[in-house]
MIMARRO-298200 format. One record per residue (C-alpha): residue in one letter; x, z, y. Coordinates in steps of 0.5 Angstrom, whole numbers, padded with zeros to 4 digits, always signed. Example, Ala and Ser with C-alpha at 12.3 -4.5 7.8 and 13.67 -1.06 7.14 Angstrom:
REM residues 2
A+0025+0016-0009/S+0027+0014-0002/
This chain:
REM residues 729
X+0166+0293+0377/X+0166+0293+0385/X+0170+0297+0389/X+0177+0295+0392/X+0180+0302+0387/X+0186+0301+0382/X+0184+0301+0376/X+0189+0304+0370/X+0187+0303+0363/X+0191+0304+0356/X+0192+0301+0350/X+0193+0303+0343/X+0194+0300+0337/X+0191+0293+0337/X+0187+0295+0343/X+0188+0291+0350/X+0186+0294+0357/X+0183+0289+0362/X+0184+0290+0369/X+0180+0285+0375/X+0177+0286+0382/X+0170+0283+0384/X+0164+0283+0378/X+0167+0279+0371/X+0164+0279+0364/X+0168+0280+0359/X+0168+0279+0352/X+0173+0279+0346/X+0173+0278+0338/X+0178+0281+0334/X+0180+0279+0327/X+0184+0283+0323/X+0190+0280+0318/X+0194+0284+0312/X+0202+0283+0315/X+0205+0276+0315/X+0198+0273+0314/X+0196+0272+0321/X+0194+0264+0322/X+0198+0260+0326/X+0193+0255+0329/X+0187+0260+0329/X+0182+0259+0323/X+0183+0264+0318/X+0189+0266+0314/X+0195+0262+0312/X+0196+0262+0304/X+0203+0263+0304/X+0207+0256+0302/X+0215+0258+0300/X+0218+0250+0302/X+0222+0246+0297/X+0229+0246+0299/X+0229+0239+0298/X+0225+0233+0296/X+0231+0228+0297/X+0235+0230+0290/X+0233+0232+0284/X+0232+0239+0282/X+0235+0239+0275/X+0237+0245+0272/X+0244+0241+0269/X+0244+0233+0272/X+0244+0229+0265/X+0250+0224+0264/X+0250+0218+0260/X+0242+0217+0258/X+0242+0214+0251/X+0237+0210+0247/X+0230+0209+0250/X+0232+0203+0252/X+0225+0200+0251/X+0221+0205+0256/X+0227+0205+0261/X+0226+0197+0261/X+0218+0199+0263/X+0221+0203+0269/X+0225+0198+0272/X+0220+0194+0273/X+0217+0198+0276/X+0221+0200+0281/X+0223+0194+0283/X+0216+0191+0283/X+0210+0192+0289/X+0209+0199+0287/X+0201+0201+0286/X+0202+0205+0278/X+0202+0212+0275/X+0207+0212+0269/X+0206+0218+0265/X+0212+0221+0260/X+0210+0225+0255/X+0213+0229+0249/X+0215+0236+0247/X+0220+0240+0250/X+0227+0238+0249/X+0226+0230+0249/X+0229+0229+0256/X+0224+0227+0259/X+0227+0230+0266/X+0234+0226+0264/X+0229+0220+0264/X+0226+0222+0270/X+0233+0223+0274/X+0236+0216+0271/X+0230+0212+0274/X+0229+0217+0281/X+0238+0214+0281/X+0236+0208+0279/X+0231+0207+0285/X+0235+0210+0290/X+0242+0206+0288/X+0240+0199+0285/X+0233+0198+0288/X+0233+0201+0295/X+0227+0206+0294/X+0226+0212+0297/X+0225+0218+0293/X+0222+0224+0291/X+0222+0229+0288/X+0217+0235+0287/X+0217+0241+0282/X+0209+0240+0279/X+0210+0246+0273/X+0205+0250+0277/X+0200+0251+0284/X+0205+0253+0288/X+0211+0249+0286/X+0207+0243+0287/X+0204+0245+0294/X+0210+0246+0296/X+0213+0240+0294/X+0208+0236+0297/X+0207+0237+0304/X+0215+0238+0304/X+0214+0230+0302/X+0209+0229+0307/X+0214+0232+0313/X+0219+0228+0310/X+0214+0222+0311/X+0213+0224+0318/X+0207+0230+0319/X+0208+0233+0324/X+0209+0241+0324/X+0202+0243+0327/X+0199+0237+0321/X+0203+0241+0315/X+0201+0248+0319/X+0193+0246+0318/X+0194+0243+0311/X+0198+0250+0310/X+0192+0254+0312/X+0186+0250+0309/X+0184+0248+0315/X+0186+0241+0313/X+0186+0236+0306/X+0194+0237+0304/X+0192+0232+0298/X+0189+0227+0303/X+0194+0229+0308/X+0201+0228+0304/X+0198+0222+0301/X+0195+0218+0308/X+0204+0219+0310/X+0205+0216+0303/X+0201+0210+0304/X+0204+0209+0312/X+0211+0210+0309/X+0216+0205+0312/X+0220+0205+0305/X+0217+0203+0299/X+0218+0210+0295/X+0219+0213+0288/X+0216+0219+0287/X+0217+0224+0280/X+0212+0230+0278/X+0217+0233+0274/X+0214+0238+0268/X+0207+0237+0270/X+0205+0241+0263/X+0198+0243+0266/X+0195+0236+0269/X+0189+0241+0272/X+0193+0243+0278/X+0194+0235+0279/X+0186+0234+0277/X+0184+0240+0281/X+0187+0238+0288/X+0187+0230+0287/X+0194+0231+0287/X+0196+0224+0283/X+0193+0217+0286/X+0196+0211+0287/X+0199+0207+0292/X+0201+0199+0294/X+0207+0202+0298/X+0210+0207+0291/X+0211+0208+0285/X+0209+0216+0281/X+0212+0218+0275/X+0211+0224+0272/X+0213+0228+0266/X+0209+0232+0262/X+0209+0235+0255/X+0201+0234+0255/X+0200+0228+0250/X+0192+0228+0252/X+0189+0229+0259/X+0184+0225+0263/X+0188+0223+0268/X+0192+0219+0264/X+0186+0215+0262/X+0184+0213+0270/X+0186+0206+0273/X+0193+0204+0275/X+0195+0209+0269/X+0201+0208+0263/X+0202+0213+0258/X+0209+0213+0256/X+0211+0217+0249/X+0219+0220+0248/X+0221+0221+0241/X+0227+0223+0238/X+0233+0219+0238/X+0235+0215+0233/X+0241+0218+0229/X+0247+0214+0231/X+0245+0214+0239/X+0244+0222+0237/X+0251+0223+0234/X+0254+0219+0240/X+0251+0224+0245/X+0256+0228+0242/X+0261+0224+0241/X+0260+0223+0250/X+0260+0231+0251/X+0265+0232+0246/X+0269+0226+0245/X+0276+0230+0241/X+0272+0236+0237/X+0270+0231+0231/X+0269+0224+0227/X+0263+0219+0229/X+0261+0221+0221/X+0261+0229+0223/X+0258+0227+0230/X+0252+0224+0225/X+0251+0230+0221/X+0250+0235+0226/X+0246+0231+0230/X+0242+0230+0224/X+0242+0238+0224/X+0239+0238+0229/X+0234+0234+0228/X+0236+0228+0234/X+0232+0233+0239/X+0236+0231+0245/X+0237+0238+0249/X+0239+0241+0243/X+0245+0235+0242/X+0246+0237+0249/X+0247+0244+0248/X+0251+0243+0242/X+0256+0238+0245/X+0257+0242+0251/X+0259+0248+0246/X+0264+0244+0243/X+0267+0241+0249/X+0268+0249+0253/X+0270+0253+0248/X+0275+0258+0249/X+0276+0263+0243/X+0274+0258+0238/X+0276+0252+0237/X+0270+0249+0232/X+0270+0242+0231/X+0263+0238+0229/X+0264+0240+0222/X+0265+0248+0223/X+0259+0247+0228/X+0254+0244+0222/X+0257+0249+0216/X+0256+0254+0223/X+0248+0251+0223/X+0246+0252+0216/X+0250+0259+0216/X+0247+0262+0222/X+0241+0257+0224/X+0240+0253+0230/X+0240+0260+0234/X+0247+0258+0235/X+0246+0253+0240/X+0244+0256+0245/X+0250+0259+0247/X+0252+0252+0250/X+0247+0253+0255/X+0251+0260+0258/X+0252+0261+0264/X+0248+0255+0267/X+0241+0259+0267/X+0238+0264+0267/X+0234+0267+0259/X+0228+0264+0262/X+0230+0257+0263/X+0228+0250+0261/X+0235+0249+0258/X+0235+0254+0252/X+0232+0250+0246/X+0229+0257+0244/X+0227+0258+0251/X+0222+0251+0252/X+0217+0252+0247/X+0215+0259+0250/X+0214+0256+0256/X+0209+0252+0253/X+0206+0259+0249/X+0206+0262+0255/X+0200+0256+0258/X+0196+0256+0252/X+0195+0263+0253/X+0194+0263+0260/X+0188+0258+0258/X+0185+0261+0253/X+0188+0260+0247/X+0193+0266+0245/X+0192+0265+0238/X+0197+0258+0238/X+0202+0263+0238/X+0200+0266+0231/X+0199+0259+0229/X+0206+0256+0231/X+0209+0262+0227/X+0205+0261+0221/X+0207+0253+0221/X+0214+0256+0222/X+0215+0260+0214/X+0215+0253+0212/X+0219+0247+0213/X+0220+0241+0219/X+0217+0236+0212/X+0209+0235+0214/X+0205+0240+0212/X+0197+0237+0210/X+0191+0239+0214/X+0189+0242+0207/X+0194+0248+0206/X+0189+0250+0213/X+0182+0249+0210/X+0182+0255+0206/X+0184+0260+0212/X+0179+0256+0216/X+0173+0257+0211/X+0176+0264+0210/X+0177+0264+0204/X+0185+0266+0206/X+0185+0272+0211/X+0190+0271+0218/X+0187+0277+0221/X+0192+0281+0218/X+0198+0278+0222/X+0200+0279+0228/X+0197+0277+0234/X+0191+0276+0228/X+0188+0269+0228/X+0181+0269+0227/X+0178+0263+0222/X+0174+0261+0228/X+0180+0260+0233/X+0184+0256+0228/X+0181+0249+0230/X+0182+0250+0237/X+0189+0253+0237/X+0191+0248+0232/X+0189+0243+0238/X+0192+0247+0243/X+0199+0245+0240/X+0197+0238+0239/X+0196+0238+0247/X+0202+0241+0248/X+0207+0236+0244/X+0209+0242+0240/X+0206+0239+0234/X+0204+0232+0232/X+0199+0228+0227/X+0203+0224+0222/X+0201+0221+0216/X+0203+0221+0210/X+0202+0218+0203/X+0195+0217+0205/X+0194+0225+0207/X+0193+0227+0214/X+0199+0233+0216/X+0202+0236+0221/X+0209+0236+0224/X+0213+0240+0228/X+0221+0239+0229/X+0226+0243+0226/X+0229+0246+0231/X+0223+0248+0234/X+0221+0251+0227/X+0227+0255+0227/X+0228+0258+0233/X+0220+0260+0232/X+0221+0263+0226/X+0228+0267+0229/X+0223+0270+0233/X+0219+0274+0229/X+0220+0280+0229/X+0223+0283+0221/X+0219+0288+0217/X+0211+0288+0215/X+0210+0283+0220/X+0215+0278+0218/X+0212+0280+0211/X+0205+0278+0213/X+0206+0272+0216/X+0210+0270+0209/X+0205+0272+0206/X+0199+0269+0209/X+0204+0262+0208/X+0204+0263+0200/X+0197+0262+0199/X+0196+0257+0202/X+0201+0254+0199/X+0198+0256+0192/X+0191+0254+0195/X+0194+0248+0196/X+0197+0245+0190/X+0192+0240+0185/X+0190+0243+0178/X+0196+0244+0173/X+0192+0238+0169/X+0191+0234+0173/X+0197+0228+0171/X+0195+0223+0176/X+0199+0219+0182/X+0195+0223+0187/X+0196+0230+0184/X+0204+0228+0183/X+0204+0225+0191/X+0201+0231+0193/X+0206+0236+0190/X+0212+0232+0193/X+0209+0233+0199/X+0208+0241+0198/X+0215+0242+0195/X+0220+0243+0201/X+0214+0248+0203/X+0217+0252+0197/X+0224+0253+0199/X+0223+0255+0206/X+0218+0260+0205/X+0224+0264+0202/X+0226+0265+0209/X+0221+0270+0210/X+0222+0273+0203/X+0226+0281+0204/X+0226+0285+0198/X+0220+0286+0191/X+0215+0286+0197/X+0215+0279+0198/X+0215+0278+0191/X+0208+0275+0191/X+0212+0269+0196/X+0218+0268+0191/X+0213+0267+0185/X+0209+0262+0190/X+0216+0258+0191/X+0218+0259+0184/X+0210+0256+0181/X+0211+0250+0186/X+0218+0247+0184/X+0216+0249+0177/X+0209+0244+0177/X+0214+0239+0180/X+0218+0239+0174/X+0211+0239+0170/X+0209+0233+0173/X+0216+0229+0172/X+0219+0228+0179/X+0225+0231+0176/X+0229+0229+0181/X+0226+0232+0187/X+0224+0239+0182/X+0232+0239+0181/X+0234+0239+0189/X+0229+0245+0190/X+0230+0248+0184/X+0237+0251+0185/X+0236+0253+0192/X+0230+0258+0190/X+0233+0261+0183/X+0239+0262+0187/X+0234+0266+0193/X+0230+0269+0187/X+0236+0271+0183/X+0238+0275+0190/X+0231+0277+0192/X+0228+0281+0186/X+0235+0281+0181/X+0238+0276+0176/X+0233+0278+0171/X+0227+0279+0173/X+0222+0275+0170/X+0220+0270+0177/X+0228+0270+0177/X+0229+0267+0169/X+0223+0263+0170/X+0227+0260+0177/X+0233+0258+0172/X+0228+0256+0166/X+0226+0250+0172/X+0233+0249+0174/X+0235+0248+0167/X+0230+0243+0165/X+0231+0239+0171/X+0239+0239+0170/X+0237+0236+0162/X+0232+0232+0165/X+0237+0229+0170/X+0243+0227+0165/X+0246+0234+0166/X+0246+0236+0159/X+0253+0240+0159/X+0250+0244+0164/X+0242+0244+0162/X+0245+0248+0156/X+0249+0252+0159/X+0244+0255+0164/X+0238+0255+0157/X+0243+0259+0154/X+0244+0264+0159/X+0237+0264+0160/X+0235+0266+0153/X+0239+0271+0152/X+0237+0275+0158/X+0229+0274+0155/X+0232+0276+0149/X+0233+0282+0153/X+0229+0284+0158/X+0222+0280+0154/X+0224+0281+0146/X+0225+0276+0142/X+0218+0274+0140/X+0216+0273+0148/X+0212+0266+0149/X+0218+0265+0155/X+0224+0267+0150/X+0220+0262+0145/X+0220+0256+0151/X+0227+0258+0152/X+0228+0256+0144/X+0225+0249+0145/X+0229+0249+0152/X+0236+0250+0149/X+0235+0245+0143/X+0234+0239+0147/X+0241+0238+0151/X+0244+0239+0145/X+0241+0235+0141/X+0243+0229+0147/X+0250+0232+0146/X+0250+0231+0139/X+0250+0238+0136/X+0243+0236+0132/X+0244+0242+0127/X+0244+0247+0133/X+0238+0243+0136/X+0233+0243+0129/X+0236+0251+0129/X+0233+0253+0136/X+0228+0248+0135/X+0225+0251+0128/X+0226+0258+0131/X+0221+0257+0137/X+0216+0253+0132/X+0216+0260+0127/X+0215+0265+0132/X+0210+0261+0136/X+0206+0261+0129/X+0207+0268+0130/X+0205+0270+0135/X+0201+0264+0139/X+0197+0261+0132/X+0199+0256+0128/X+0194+0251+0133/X+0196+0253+0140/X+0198+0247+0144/X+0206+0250+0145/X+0207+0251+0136/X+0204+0244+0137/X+0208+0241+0142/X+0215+0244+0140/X+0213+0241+0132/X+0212+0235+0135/X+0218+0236+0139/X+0222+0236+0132/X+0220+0229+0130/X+0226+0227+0135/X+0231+0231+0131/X+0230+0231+0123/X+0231+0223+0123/X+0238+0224+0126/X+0240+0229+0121/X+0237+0223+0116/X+0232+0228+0113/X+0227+0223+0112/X+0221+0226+0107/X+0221+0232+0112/X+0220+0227+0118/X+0214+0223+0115/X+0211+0230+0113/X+0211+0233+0120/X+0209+0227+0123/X+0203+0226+0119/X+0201+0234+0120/X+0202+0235+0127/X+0199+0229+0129/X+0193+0231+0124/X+0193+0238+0128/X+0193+0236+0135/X+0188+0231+0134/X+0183+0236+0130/X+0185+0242+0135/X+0186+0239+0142/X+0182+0235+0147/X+0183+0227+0146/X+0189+0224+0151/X+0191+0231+0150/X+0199+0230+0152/X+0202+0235+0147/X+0198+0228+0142/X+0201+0224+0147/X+0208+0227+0146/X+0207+0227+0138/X+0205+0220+0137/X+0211+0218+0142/X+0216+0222+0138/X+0213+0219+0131/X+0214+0212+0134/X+0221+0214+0137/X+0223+0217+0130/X+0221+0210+0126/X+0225+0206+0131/X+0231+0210+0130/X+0229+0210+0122/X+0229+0203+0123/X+0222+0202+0121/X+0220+0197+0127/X+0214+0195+0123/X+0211+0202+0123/X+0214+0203+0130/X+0210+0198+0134/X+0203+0199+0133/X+0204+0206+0136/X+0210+0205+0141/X+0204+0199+0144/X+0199+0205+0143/X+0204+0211+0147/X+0206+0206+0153/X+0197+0204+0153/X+0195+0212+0154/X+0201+0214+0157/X+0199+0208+0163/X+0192+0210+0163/X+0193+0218+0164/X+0200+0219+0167/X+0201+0213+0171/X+0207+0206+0170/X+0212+0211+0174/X+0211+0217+0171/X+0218+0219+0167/X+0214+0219+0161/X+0210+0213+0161/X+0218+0209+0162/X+0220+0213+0156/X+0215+0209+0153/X+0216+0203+0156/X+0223+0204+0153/X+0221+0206+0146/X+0216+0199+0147/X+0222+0194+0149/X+0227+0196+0143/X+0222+0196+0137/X+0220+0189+0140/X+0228+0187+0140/X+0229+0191+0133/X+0223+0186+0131/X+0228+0179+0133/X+0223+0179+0139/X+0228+0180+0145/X+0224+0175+0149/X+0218+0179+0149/X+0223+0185+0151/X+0227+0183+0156/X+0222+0183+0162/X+0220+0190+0160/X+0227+0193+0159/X+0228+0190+0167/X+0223+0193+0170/X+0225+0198+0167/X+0231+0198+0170/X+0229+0197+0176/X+0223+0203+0176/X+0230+0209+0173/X+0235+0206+0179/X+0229+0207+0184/X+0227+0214+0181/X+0234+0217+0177/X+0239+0214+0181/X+0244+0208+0178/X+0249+0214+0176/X+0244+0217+0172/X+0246+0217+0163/X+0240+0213+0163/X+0240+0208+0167/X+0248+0206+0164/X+0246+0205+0158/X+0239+0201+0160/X+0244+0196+0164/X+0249+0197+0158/X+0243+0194+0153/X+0241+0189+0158/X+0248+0186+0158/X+0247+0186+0150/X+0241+0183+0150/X+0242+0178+0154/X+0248+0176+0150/X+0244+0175+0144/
């Protein structure tokens, strides 16, 4: 352009008008940005990182107060912080535990007792944690233009926040706190070590490969011990309750430490009520733990890390964003049974497809069953535990609770309860199978039994309380008496309220209660649920109904035990007749219920009768059924049991040695028949003069029913009473 003219341009929009005298060359690049993106130092466009509002004071929903138990690990980390510096130390466990409380009080320990600096950095996700680690940076001295260039990728943030640390003029404490997807740290080299500091970081990830690396200490938290946990309601809420009361609801809550911290603080601010600890347990066992939360109100939001029913989704809600929505349908499916460990083997069928899970909601696919599993594993939402030599899986009770609030009642709930009972039936061991082994995997699968009837509404469920009703009856069949009364109860009561008082699966429920209470020394009581029992069969079943039979047999145990021996041979006789009738003259229950009449008819001094059965109904059983089959077994018993009342000891003794011999070999030295043996041996032995002989058996004894039956139990008060006579002798 030449010429001395003004020149006169306009500009619209971006556009710019330039004006110059004499010959020029211009040349311009435009770059445009979306509104707010523009870069601060040229380069491209800002990623917008929101600041942290401080890197100096924990930012914790609710600051801890007194911290109790860990003392182990709090040892590890005061050393630590009072060391050179140079560790990572890694505190891992599910929701809930306080990790942050310890957290807090180590970042206050350091600050307070140490002189350390700290800082505190949100590590729950990308933006959090960026943004909390070039706020430290700046605290350490990066310059505006440094942040600014880290901010818009023009320069490593992660080198750049770990070149100030490493340059800090005061030795450092560092938290990333709730650090649950350790990929964000992985990703950006966020996590490295420094001679100058210290780095903890909370997680609820049990396994990741960071914390394999050098310079790294995995730090598990579990849940406190009781006493400690009582106590942490006891700080809360010094005036609601005893130090006993305290105790149970910490039990209640299965120790977990934000479940305690909700319930004390519910307790120390009511208002309206004033419940004190024993309110707040019968409350919990009414209402379940869904109560808790209301300690949590008015300090955060339904979304917070505060709520125990809201922690768990947290955890959910990553495993979906990585791929694994189907830890969700699991969780649930482990939350229709109880907080006991449930066995990897109640799995194996739906993992071999053998029971369907796709009809639940969401489904869960056979091939994804093993990957969720291990989701919820990495999450600490479950836990690998041994028990009795079999691998199960545990999740606290709480958490369980509060996941099987959450599902939604109707067909989906009834679905998923459902899906729960047939596993539990796949999993039970043979009905003939008498071992120790079958017997210890029934006591593992029991308690499974009765929490499935929370998922149980109406006669559609009635295939879930058949399953719960079938496993505490097998337990009963297999001699664990005392746990098959525990459960016994609760489910003939849920079963009764489920599908009616005299439903068949309901009176079977009370048969089983029955049988546990004559078997515990209840007999008053035995008799009185067997005879409310068999009149209800006699009336819904019919008189002949192989059930109303067995309860005919049933009802004349206790009362011979109570000395009503004619009302026992009357019930007794009465099952035998109709079993002849309509079961045959060699089933194994007209078998059973004869021999079962050789304990009577020597108390009622009918000799010949006795003598004649005896030989009959062990020839029978021997011809008609397998050998060591039990109902022979149980003959040959009451033969000998019937001659040592008779006071043939001479006679008694080859069988009593044979009984205990076989009862050893097929149902093993605990089992409650075995011992029944054992007794029957160790006073033929004292009738025959030979105490010295039957002394230790009878000790042993004693030992086995206390451990077993409890030192209250009928019998184990007449057992002591014989050994204080027959060491008098």
């Amino acid at each position: 352009m030449s010429g001395g003219g003004a020149v006169e341009g306009r500009a619209s929009g971006q556009g710019r008008v330039f004006q110059a005298t004499g010959d020029q060359r211009i040349e311009e690049h435009h770059h445009h940005y979306a509104p707010g993106t523009a870069p601060l130092l040229g380069g491209g466009p800002v990623r917008p990182v929101t600041a942290a509002d401080s890197v100096r004071v924990p930012l914790v929903g609710r600051p801890p107060g007194i911290l109790r138990n860990r003392e182990e690990l709090r040892r590890t980390l005061s050393a630590a912080i009072a060391g050179p510096g140079g560790e990572v130390h890694v505190v891992h466990g599910m929701g809930g535990l306080g990790k942050t409380a310890v957290a807090y009080w180590l970042f206050t320990q350091a600050v307070r007792e140490h002189g350390r600096l700290g800082l505190w950095v949100n590590a729950s996700d990308r933006m959090s944690l960026r943004a909390g680690m070039l706020a430290v940076a700046g605290d350490r001295g990066a310059t505006t233009g440094e942040l600014a260039a880290a901010a818009s990728g023009q320069r490593a943030a992660a080198d750049l926040v770990w070149h100030y640390l490493n340059h800090s003029a005061e030795p450092w404490l560092l938290v990333l706190d709730n650090a649950d997807d350790p990929t964000i740290l992985e990703e950006g080299g966020w996590l490295r070590t420094s001679p100058l500091g210290t780095v903890l970081v909370t997680t609820r990830i049990a396994n990741s490969p960071l914390w394999q690396a050098p310079g790294v200490s995995r730090h598990t938290l579990g849940l406190l011990p009781l006493q400690d946990a009582a106590q942490v309601l006891c700080d809360l809420a010094p005036d609601a309750g005893t130090p006993e009361a305290a105790r149970k609801v910490a039990e209640r809550l299965g120790r977990l430490p934000l479940a305690l911290t909700l319930a004390g603080s519910h307790l120390a601010h009511q208002l309206l009520e004033s419940w004190t600890m024993d309110e707040y347990e019968r409350k919990l066992t009414e209402e379940s733990t869904a109560i808790v939360d209301q300690g949590a109100l008015g300090r955060g939001s339904s979304q917070s890390r505060q709520l125990v029913s809201r922690t768990w989704q947290l955890s959910l809600d990553a495993l979906t964003d990585q791929g694994l929505p189907e830890a969700t349908p699991l969780l649930r499916l482990l939350s229709c049974w109880s907080a006991d460990p449930v066995p990897l083997t109640m799995l194996m069928p739906a993992a071999r497809g053998e029971v369907d899970l796709t009809d639940i909601e969401p489904a869960l696919p056979t091939d994804r069953l093993e990957p969720a599993l291990r989701g919820l594993l990495d999450h600490s939402l479950i836990e690998l535990v041994q028990l009795r030599g079999t691998r199960c899986v545990s999740a606290h009770g709480v958490l369980l609770d509060s996941v099987a609030g959450g599902v939604p009642a109707g067909p989906q709930r009834t679905a998923l309860g459902l899906a729960a009972a047939r596993l539990l039936s796949a999993a039970l061991p043979d009905p003939d199978d008498t071992s120790e082994q079958a017997l210890a995997a029934l006591a593992i699968l029991a308690p499974h039994a009765v929490a499935l009837l929370r998922f149980a509404s109406g006669a559609e469920s009635e295939e879930i309380v058949r399953v719960s009703a079938l496993v505490v009856g097998r337990l009963y069949e297999a001699g664990d008496w005392s746990g098959s009364l525990a459960l016994a109860e609760p489910v003939a009561e849920r079963v009764g309220q489920l599908l009616g008082a005299e439903h068949p699966v309901a009176l079977n429920a009370r048969y089983v209660l029955g049988q546990s209470l004559h078997r515990m020394g209840r007999y008053a009581e035995a008799e009185v649920v067997h005879r409310q029992v068999l009149e209800a069969r006699e009336r819904v079943l019919g008189p002949d109904h192989p059930d109303t039979l067995h309860s005919c047999l049933a009802l004349s145990q206790p009362l011979d035990l109570l000395d009503r021996d004619e009302e026992a041979e009357h019930f007794n006789r009465r099952a035998i007749e109709g079993q002849r009738r309509v079961l045959g003259e060699d089933s194994t229950e007209t078998l059973y219920s004869r021999a079962c009449l050789l304990e009577v008819l020597p108390q009622l001094g009918k000799v010949e009768d006795f003598d004649a059965e005896a030989r009959a109904v062990i020839e029978a059983c021997e011809r008609a059924l397998p050998p060591d089959h039990l109902t022979t077994l149980m003959a040959r018993h009451l033969h000998g049991y019937g001659l040592l009342l008779l006071g043939r000891y001479e006679e008694a003794e080859p069988l009593a040695q044979r009984t205990l011999t076989d009862r050893r070999r097929v149902q093993g030295p605990e089992n409650p028949f075995t011992l029944s043996a054992l007794t029957l041996t160790a006073r033929v032995l004292r009738g025959l003069g030979r105490t010295d002989e039957a002394l230790p058996l009878l000790e042993q004894l004693i030992e086995i029913r206390d451990r077993t039956l409890g030192p209250e139990h009928p019998l184990v008060v007449e057992l002591r009473q014989w050994l204080t006579e027959w060491r008098r002798e």
